[in-house]
C-alpha positions, 0 to 999 in steps of 0.5 A, spaced: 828 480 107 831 478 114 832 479 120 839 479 119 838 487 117 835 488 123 839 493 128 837 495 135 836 504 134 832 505 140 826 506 143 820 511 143 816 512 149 809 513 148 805 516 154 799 520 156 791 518 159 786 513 157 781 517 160 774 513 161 768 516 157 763 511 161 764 507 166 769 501 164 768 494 165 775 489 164 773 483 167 777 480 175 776 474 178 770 472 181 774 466 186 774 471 192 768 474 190 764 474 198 755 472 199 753 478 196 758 480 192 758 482 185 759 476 181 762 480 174 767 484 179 773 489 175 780 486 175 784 489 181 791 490 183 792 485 188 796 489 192 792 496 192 785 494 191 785 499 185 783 497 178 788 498 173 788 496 165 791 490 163 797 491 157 794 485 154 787 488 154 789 494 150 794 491 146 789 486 143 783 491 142 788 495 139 791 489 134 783 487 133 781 493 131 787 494 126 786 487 123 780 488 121 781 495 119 787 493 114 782 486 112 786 482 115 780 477 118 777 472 113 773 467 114 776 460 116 771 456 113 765 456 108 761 452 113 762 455 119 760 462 121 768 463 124 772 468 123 780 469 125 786 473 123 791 472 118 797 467 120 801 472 116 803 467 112 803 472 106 809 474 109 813 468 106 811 470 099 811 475 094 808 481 096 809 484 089 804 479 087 798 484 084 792 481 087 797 480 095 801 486 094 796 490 099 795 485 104 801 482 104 804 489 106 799 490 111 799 483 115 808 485 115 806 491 118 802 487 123 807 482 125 812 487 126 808 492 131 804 487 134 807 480 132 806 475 127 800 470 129 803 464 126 809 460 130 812 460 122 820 460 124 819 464 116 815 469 118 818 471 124 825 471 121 821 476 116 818 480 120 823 481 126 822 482 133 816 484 135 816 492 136 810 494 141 810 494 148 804 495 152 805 496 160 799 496 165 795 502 166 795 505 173 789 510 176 792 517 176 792 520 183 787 525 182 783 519 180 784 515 186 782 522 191 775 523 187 774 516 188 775 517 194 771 523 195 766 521 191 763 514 193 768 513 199 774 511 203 776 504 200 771 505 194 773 505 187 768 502 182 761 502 182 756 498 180 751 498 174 745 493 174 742 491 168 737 486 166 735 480 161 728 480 159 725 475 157 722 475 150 715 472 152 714 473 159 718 480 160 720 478 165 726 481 168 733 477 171 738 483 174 745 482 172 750 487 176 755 489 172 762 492 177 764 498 172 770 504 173 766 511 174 766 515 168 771 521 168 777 516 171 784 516 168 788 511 167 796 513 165 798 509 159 805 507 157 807 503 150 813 502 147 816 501 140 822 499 138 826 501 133 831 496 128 829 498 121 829 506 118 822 506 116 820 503 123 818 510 125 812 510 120 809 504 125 806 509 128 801 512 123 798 504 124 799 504 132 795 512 132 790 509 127 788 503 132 788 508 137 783 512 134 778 506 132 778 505 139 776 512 142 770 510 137 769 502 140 770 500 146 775 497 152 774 491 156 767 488 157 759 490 155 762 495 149 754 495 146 750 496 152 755 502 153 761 501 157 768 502 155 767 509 150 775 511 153 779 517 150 787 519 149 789 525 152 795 529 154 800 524 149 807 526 148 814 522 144 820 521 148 826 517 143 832 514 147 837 512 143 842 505 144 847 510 147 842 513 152 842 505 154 850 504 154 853 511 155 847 516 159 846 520 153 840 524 154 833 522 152 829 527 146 823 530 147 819 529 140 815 534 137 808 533 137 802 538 133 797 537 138 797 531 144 789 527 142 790 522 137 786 525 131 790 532 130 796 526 130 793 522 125 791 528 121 798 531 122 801 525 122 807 528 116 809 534 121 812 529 126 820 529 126 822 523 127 829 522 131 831 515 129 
């Protein structure tokens, strides 16, 4: 199998909010940070001063969480207790081998939506270009009005102190933690190029990462409760080669419902265009 197969279709735009559930942390700089600041602040757009959600950040959750839902994390020594994602070096084999034949289909899956984690001149040739593309996520306006009726005029975040104890003294060492408010919205857009027939069904893994990400967590402090977000208002739109050469239109693709579950769950009704 070969890139020399591959050709480019077009591009379905997938968009809708990333609401915050709890407060969320996605950790800035601290080279700026002034005598009484917040030495854990969020990442800021420099421009605006508002916080925004890194592509990086929610593409890589999202990879992580899907690498370790299909297994494709192992263990990279007996000796030590560390763990890495697969190279997808499966991909260069057989996949009808019996005892490889799921993972090898799920580690192609990977290096095609999220990329191959191996610079192996095969696998990338197996797997093509990389078909996902996450933007940066900026706060809706709505969002940015509540905060400013909220906490005030320049104010944004909020600041949750938590605390280390000691385990013998109970003494108690504060650790401020600079946190989006709860009920913040954050508009998403990610992308999936489309260069074979079947690459529309990418986004049952996509959807399924999503959904495992409402029920982890984004950005920092995921265990102590920070990060619970959720997908709302999602909706498909496919643009063809010919909208990029010629202006032809772009079509709206029918979804059963716009939260990621009913998605999931209803993922067959969805009629693809490409």
């Amino acid at each position: 199998m070969s890139n020399i197969n591959l050709e480019f279709k077009g591009k379905y735009i997938l968009t809708g909010n990333i609401r915050c559930v709890t407060g969320l942390h996605i950790g800035g700089s601290v080279a700026s940070i002034e005598i009484g600041g917040v030495d854990n602040p969020v990442i800021k757009d420099p421009l605006t001063d508002l916080p925004y959600i890194p592509g990086s950040a929610l593409k890589g959750k999202l990879r992580s969480l899907f690498e370790w839902s299909v297994g494709l994390v192992m263990k990279q020594s007996q000796q030590q207790d560390k763990y890495a994602a697969h190279d997808c070096r499966e991909l260069a084999k057989k996949r009808d081998e019996s005892d490889n034949t799921t993972k090898g289909d799920n580690a192609f899956v990977l290096a095609r939506l999220f990329g191959p984690a191996s610079n192996d001149d095969k696998v990338r040739e197996v797997a093509g270009p990389t078909r996902l593309t996450a933007r940066d996520s900026f706060p809706i306006p709505e969002s940015v009005t509540r905060w400013q009726e909220w906490l005030g005029d320049g104010i944004c975040t909020e600041v949750e102190t938590e605390n280390a104890i000691d385990r013998v003294t109970s003494e108690a060492t504060p650790r401020p933690m600079e946190r989006v408010p709860a009920d913040s919205e954050f508009g998403f857009e990610m992308i999936v190029d489309i260069y074979r027939d079947d690459d529309h069904h990418l986004f049952k893994s996509l959807l399924t990462a999503m959904r495992l990400l409402e029920n982890s967590a984004l950005g920092g402090g995921g265990s102590r409760g920070h990060g619970q977000i959720e997908f709302k208002g999602i909706s498909l739109t496919w643009r063809s080669v010919d909208h990029y050469r010629n202006g032809g239109a772009e079509q709206k693709v029918a979804l059963p419902g716009q939260d990621v579950k009913t998605l999931v769950d209803k993922f067959s009704e969805i009629k693809f265009p490409a």
